[in-house]
N, C-alpha and C positions, 0 to 999 in steps of 0.2 A: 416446564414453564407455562403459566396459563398464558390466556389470551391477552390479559386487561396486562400482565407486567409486561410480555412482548410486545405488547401499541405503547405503553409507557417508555419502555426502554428504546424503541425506533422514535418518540417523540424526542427523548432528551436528547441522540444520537441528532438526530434532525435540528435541534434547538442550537446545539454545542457547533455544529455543520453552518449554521448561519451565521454564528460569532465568526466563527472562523472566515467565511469566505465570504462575507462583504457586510453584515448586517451593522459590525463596527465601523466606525468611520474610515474614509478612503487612508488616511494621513494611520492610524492605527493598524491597519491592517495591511500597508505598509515595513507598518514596522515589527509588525510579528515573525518573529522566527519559529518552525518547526525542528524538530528534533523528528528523526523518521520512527522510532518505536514509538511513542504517545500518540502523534498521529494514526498509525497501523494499529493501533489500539482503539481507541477512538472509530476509525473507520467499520474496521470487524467487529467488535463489541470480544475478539479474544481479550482475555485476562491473564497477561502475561505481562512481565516487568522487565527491567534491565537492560542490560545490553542485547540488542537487536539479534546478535548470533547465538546468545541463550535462550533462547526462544525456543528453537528445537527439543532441548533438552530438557525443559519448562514442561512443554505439550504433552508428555512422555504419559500415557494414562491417564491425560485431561481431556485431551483432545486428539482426533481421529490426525495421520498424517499420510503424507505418500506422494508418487512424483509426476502425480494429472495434477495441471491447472483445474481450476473450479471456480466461478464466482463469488466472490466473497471471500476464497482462503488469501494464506499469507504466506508468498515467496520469502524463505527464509535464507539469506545472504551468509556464507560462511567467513569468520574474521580473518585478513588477511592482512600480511605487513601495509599496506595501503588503506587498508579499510578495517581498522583493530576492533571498530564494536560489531562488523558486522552491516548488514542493513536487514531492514523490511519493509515489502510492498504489497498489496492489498491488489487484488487481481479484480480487475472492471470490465473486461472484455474476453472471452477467447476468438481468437481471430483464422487460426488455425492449428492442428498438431503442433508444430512447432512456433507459433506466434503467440502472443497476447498481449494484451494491454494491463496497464498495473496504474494505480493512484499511489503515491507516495510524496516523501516530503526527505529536503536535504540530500538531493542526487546532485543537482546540475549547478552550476554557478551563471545567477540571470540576474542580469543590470550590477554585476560583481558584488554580489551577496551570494550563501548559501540559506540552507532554512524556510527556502519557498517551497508550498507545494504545487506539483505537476500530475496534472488529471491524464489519462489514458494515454501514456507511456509506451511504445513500442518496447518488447522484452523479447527476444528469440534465442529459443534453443542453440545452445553451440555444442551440445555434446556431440561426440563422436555417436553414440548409440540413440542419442534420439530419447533422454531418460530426462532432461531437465538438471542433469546435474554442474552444469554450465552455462551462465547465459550471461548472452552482449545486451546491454542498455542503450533506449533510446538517451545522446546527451544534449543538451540545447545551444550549447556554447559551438556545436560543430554541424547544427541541426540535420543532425541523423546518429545512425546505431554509431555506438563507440565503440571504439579496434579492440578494447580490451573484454578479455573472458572472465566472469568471475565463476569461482565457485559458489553453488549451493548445497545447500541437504536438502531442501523439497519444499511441499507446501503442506500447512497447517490448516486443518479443514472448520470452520467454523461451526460448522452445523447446525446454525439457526438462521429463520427464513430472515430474520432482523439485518445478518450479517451484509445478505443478498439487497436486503433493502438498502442499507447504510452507503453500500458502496454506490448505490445509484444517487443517493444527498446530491455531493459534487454537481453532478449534470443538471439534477432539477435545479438546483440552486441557483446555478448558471444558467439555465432557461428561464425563469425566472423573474429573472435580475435583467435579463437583456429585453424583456416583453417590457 
């Protein structure tokens, strides 16, 4: 990818980033609902479709995977009777071996809607080995981690410096916005 389409492509990421988190009126933006794949899309610049837990299997020779956090990859959520499509979270912080922080959309239920997104996310390893194949969620409604484990398959590694940018939007946006 040259230089001039990766500033292009961190601009529109940037541009799409402002729609979304406030450049629309307060009353619109409001009433946006996210879906967590388009978002996790959007944020990374991965080129993945569908349901949230197809994603892994999507990545398969597209994209690098494996089970370190990285800036910029994508915590891929495995479907379970509770959670059928799956989620995905876009990794904004590592905090520790076993901690990080994640930006995602369509986790928690706040002012009783779902569909909002949530910036830098408590996420901690609950595997027994220490492998990320398990992780408890920060939820808002109990504010703190939630009792339950979900499974994952890992994360999906962007591998563009775009990804790393994108994930930072969110923050600048909101520093920004509050100057």
């Amino acid at each position: 990818m040259t230089r001039t389409t990766t500033h292009r492509r961190i601009a529109a990421l940037l541009l799409a980033l402002g729609l979304v988190l406030g450049a629309a009126s307060p009353a619109a933006a409001q009433t946006q609902a996210w879906q967590c794949a388009p978002f996790a899309r959007m944020i990374s610049g991965l080129q993945l479709f569908g349901a949230a837990a197809s994603w892994w299997g999507q990545a398969v020779g597209k994209y690098m995977q494996g089970s370190t956090p990285r800036i910029g990859s994508v915590l891929v959520f495995k479907a379970t009777e509770g959670m059928r499509s799956g989620h995905v979270a876009t990794v904004s912080q590592i905090v520790s071996d076993r901690i990080i922080k994640v930006t995602h959309a369509n986790w928690s239920i706040i002012n009783g809607r779902r569909g909002q997104v949530e910036r830098d996310v408590t996420v901690v390893d609950a595997s027994e080995k220490g492998d990320w194949s398990k992780v408890r969620v920060w939820y808002k409604p109990i504010n703190d981690i939630g009792i339950k484990s979900y499974p994952v398959y890992g994360f999906i590694y962007a591998g563009a410096k775009a990804a790393a940018a994108a994930v930072e939007a969110p923050r600048l946006a909101l520093e920004t916005k509050s100057l």
